[in-house]
BAZANU-846206 format. One record per atom (N, C-alpha, C): residue number from 1; residue in three letters; x, y negated, z. Coordinates in pm, 1 decimal, m for minus. Example, Ala and Ser with C-alpha at 12.3 -4.5 7.8 and 13.67 -1.06 7.14 Angstrom:
2
@resi=1, resn=ALA, xx=1319.0, yy=569.0, zz=780.0
@resi=1, resn=ALA, xx=1230.0, yy=450.0, zz=780.0
@resi=1, resn=ALA, xx=1320.0, yy=330.0, zz=780.0
@resi=2, resn=SER, xx=1285.0, yy=225.0, zz=708.0
@resi=2, resn=SER, xx=1367.0, yy=106.0, zz=714.0
@resi=2, resn=SER, xx=1290.0, yy=m3.0, zz=787.0
END
This chain:
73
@resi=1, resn=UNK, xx=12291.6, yy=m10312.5, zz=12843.5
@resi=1, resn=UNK, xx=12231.4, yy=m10306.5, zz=12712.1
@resi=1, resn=UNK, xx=12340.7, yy=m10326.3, zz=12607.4
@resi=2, resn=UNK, xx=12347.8, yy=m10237.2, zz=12516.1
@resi=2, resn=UNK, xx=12455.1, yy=m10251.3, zz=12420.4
@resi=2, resn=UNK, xx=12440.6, yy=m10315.6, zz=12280.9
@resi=3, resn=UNK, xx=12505.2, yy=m10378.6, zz=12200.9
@resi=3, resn=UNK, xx=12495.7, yy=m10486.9, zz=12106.4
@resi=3, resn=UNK, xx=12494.8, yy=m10378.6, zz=11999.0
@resi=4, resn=UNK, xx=12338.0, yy=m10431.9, zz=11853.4
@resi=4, resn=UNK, xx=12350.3, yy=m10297.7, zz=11771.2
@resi=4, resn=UNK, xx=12428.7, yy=m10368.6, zz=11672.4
@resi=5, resn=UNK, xx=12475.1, yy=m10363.6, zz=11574.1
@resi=5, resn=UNK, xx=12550.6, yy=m10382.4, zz=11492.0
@resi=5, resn=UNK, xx=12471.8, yy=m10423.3, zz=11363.3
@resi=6, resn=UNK, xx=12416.9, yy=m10516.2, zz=11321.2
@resi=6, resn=UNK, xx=12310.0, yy=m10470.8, zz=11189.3
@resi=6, resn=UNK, xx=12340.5, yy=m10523.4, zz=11058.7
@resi=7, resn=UNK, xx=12522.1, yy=m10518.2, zz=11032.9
@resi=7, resn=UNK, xx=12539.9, yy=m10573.4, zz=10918.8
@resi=7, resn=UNK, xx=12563.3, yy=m10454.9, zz=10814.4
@resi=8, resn=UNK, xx=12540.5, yy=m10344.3, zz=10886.9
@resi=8, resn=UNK, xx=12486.4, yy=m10199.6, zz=10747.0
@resi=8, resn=UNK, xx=12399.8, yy=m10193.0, zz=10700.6
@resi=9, resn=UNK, xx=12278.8, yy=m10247.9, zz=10773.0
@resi=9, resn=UNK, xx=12135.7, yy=m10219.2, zz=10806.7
@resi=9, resn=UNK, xx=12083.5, yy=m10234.9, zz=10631.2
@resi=10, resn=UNK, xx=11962.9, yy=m10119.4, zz=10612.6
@resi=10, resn=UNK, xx=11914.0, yy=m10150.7, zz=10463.1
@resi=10, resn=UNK, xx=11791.1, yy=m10216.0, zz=10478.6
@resi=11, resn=UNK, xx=11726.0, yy=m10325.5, zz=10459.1
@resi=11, resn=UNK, xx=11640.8, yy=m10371.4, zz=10525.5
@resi=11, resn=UNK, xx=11541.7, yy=m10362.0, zz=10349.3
@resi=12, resn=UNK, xx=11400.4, yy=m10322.4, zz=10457.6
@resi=12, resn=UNK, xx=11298.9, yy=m10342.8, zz=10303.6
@resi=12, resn=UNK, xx=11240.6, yy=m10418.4, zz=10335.3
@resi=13, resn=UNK, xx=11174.9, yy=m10521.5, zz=10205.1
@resi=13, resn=UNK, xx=11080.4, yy=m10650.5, zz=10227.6
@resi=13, resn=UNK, xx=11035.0, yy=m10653.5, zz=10077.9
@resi=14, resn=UNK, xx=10928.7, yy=m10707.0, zz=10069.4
@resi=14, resn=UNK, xx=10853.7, yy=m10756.6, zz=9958.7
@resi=14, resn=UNK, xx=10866.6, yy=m10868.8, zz=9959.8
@resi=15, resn=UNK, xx=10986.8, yy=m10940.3, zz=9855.9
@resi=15, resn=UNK, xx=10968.6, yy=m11066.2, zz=9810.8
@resi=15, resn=UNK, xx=10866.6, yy=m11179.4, zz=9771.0
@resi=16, resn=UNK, xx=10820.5, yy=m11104.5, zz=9750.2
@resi=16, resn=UNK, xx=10672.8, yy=m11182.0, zz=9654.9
@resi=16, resn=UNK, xx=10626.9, yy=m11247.6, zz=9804.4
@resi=17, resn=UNK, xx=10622.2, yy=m11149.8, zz=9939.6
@resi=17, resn=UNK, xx=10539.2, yy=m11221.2, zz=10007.4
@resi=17, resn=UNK, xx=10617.3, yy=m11265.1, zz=10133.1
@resi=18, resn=UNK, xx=10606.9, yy=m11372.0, zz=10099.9
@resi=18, resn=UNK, xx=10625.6, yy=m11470.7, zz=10205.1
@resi=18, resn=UNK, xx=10573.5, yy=m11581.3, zz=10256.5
@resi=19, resn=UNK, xx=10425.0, yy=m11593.6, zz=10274.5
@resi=19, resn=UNK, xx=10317.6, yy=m11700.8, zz=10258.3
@resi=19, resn=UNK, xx=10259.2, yy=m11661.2, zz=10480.9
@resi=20, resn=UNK, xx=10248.4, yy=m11749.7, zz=10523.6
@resi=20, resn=UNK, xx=10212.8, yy=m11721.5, zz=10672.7
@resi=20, resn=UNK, xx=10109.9, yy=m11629.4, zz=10666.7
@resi=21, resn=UNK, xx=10067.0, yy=m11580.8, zz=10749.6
@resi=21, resn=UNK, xx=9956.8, yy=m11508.8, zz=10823.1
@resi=21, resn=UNK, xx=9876.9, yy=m11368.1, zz=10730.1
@resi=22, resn=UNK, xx=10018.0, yy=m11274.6, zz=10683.2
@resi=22, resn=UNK, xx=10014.9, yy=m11226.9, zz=10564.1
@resi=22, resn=UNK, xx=10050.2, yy=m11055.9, zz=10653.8
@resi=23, resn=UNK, xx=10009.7, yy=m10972.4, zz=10597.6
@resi=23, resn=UNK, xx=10022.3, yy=m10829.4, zz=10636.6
@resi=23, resn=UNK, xx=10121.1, yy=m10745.5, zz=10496.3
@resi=24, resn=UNK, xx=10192.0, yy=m10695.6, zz=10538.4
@resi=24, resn=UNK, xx=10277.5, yy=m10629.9, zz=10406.8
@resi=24, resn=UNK, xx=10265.1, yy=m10469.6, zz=10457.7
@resi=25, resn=UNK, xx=10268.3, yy=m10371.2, zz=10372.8
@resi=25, resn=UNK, xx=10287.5, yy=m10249.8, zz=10367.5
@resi=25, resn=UNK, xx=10388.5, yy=m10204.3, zz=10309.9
@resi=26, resn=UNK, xx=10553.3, yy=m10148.0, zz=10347.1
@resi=26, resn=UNK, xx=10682.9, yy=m10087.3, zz=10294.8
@resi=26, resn=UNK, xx=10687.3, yy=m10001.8, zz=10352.7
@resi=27, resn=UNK, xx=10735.5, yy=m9956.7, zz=10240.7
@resi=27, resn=UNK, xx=10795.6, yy=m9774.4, zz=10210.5
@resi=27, resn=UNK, xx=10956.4, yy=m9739.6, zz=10159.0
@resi=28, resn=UNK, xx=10973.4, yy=m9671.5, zz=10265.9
@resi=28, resn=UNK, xx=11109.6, yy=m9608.5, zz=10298.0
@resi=28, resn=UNK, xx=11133.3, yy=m9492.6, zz=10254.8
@resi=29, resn=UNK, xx=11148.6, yy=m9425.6, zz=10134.5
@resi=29, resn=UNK, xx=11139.3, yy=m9243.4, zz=10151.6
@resi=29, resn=UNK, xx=11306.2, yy=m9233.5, zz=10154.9
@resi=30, resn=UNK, xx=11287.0, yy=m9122.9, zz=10215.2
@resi=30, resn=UNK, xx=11397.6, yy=m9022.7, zz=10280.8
@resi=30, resn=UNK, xx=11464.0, yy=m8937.9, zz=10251.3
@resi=31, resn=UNK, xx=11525.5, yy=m8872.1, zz=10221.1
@resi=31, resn=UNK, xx=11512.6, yy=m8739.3, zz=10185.1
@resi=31, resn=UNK, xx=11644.7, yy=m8682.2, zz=10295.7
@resi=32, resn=UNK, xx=11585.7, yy=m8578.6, zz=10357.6
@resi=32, resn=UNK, xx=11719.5, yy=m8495.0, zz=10469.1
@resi=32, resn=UNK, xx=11712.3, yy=m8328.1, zz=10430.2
@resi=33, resn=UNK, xx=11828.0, yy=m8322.0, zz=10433.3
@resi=33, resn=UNK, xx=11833.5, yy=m8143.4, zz=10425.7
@resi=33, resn=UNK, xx=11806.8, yy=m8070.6, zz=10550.2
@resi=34, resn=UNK, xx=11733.3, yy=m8105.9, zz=10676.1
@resi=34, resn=UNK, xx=11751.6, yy=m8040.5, zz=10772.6
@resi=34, resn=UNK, xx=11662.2, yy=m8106.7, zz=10852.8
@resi=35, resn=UNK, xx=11553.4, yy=m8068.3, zz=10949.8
@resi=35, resn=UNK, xx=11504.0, yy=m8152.7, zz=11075.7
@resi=35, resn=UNK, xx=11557.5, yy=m8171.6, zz=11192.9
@resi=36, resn=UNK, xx=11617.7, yy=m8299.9, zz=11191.7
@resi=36, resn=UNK, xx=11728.0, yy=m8341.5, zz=11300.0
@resi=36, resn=UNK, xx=11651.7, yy=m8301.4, zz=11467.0
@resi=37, resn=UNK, xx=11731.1, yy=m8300.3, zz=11539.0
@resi=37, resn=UNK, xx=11652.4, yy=m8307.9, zz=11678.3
@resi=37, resn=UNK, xx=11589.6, yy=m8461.6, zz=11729.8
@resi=38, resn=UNK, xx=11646.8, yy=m8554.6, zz=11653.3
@resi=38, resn=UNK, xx=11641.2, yy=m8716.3, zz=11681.6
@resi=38, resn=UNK, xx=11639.4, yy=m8756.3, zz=11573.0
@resi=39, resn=UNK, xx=11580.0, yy=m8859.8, zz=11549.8
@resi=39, resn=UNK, xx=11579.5, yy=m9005.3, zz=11423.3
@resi=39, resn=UNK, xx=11569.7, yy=m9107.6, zz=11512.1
@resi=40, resn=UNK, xx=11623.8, yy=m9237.7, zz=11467.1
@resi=40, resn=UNK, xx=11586.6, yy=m9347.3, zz=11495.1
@resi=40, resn=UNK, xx=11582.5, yy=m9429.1, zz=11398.4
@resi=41, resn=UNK, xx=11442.9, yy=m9480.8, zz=11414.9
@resi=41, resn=UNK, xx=11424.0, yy=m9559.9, zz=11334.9
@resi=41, resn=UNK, xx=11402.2, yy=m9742.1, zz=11404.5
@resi=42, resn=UNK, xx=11487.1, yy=m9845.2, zz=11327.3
@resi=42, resn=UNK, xx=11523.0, yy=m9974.1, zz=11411.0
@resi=42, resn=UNK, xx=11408.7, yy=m10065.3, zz=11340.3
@resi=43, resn=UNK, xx=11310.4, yy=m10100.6, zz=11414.7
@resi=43, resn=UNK, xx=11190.0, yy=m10195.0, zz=11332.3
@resi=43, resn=UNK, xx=11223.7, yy=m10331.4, zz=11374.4
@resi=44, resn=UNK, xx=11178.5, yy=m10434.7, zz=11268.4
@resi=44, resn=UNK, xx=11222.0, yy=m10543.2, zz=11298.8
@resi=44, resn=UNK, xx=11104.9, yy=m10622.7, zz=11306.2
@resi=45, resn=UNK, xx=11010.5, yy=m10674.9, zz=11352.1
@resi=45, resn=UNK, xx=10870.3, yy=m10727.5, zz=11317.6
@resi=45, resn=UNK, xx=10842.7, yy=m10838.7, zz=11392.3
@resi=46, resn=UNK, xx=10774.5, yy=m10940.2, zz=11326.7
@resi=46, resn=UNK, xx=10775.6, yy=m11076.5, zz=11422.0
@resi=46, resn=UNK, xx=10634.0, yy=m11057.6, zz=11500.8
@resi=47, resn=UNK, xx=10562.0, yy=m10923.0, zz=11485.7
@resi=47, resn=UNK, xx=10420.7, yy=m10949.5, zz=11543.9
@resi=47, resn=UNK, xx=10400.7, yy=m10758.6, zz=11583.0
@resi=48, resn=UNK, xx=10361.5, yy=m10725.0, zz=11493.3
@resi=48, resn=UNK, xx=10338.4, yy=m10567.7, zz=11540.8
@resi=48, resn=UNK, xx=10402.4, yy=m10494.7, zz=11380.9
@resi=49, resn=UNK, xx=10319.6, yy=m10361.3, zz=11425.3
@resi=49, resn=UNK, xx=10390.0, yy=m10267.3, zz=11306.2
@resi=49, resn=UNK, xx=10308.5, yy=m10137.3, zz=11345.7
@resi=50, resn=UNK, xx=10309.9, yy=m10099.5, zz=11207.7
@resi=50, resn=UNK, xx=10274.3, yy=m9910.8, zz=11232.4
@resi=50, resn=UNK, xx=10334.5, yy=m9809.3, zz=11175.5
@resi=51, resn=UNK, xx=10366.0, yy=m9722.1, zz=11247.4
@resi=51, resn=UNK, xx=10515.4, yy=m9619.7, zz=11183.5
@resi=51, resn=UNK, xx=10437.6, yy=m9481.2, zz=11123.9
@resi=52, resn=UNK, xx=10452.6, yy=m9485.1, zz=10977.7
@resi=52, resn=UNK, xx=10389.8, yy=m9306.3, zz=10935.2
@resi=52, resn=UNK, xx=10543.9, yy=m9213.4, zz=10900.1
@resi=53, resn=UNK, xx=10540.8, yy=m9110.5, zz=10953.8
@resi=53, resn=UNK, xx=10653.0, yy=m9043.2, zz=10927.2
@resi=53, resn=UNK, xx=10537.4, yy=m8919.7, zz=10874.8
@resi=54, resn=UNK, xx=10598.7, yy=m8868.0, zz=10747.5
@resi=54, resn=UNK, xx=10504.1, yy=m8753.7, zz=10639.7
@resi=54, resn=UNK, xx=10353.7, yy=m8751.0, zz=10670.9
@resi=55, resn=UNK, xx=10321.1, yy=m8892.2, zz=10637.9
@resi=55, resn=UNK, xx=10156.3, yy=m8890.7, zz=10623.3
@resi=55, resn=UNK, xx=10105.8, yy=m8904.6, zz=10774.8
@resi=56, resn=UNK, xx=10161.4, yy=m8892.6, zz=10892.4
@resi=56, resn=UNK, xx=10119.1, yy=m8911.9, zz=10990.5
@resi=56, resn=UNK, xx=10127.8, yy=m9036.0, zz=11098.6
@resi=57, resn=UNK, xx=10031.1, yy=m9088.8, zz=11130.0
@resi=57, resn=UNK, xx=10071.3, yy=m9234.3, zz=11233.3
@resi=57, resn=UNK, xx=10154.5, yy=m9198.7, zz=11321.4
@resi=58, resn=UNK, xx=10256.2, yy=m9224.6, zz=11356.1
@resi=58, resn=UNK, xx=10316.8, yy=m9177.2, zz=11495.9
@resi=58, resn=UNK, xx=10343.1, yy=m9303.6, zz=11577.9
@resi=59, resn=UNK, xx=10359.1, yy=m9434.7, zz=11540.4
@resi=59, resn=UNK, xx=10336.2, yy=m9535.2, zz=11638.4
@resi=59, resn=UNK, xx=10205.9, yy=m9583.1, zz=11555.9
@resi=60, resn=UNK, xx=10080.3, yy=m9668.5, zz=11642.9
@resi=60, resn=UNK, xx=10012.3, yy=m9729.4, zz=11589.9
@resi=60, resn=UNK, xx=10017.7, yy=m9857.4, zz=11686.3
@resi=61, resn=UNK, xx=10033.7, yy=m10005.6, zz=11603.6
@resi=61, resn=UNK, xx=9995.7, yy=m10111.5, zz=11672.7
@resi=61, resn=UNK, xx=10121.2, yy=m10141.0, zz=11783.1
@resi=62, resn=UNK, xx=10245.3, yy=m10066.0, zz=11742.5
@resi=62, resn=UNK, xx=10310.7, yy=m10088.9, zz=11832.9
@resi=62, resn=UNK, xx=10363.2, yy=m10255.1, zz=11810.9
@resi=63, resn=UNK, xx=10444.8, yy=m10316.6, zz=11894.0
@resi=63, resn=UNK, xx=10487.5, yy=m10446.8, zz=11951.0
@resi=63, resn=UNK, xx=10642.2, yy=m10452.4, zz=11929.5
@resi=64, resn=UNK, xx=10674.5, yy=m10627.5, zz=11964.0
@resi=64, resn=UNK, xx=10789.3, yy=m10636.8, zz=11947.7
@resi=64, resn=UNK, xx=10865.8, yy=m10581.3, zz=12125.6
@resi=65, resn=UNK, xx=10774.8, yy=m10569.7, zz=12216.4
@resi=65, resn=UNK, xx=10876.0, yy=m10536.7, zz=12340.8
@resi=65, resn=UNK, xx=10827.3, yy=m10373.3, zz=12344.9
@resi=66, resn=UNK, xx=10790.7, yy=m10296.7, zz=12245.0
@resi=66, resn=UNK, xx=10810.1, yy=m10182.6, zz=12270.7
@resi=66, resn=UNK, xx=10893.3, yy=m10142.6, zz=12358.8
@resi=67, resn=UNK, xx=10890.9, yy=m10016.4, zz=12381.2
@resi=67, resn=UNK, xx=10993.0, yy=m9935.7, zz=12438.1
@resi=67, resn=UNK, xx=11050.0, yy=m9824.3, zz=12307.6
@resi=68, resn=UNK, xx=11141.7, yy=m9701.3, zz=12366.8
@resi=68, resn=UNK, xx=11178.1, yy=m9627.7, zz=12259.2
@resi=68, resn=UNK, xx=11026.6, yy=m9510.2, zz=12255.5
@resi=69, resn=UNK, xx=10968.1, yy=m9488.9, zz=12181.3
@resi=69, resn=UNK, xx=10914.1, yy=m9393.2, zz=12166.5
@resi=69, resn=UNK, xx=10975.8, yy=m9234.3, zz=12118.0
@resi=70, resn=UNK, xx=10900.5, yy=m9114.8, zz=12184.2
@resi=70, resn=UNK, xx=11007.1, yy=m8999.5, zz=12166.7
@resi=70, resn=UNK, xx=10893.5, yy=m8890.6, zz=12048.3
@resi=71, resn=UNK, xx=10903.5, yy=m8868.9, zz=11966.6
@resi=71, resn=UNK, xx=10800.8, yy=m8803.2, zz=11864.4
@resi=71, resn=UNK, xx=10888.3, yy=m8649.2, zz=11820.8
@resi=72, resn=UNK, xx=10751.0, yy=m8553.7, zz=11833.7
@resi=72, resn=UNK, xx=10823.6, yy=m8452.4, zz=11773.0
@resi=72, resn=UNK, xx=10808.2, yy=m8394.9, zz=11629.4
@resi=73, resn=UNK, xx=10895.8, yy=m8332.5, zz=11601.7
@resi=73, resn=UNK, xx=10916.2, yy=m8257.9, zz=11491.2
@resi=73, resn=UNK, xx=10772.5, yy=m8216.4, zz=11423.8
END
């Protein structure tokens, strides 16, 4: 298993909330000139998460021991 590096990393958070047992919704937009064959996207979550890439769920309810999920174009 290889060590990721995450002192580039752009991390989004809503300040305001930081109170326990709290659900947040962030938004990342993108913009690419081209549809890659691959993205990865690195989630960081102390409980679960749900991934929309252009309006669509593509992980729902996923976990912190996920695996990699493979999504297409």
């Amino acid at each position: 298993m290889s060590i990721v590096d995450f002192s580039k990393a752009k991390w989004i958070w809503g300040a305001d909330n930081t109170t326990a047992h709290n659900w947040l919704c962030l938004r990342k937009k993108v913009t690419i000139d081209a549809i890659p064959e691959e993205a990865i996207a690195r989630i960081a979550v102390d409980s679960r998460y749900w991934l929309w890439v252009n309006g669509k769920v593509v992980i729902e309810d996923g976990q912190i021991k996920d695996t990699a999920h493979s999504l297409s174009p």
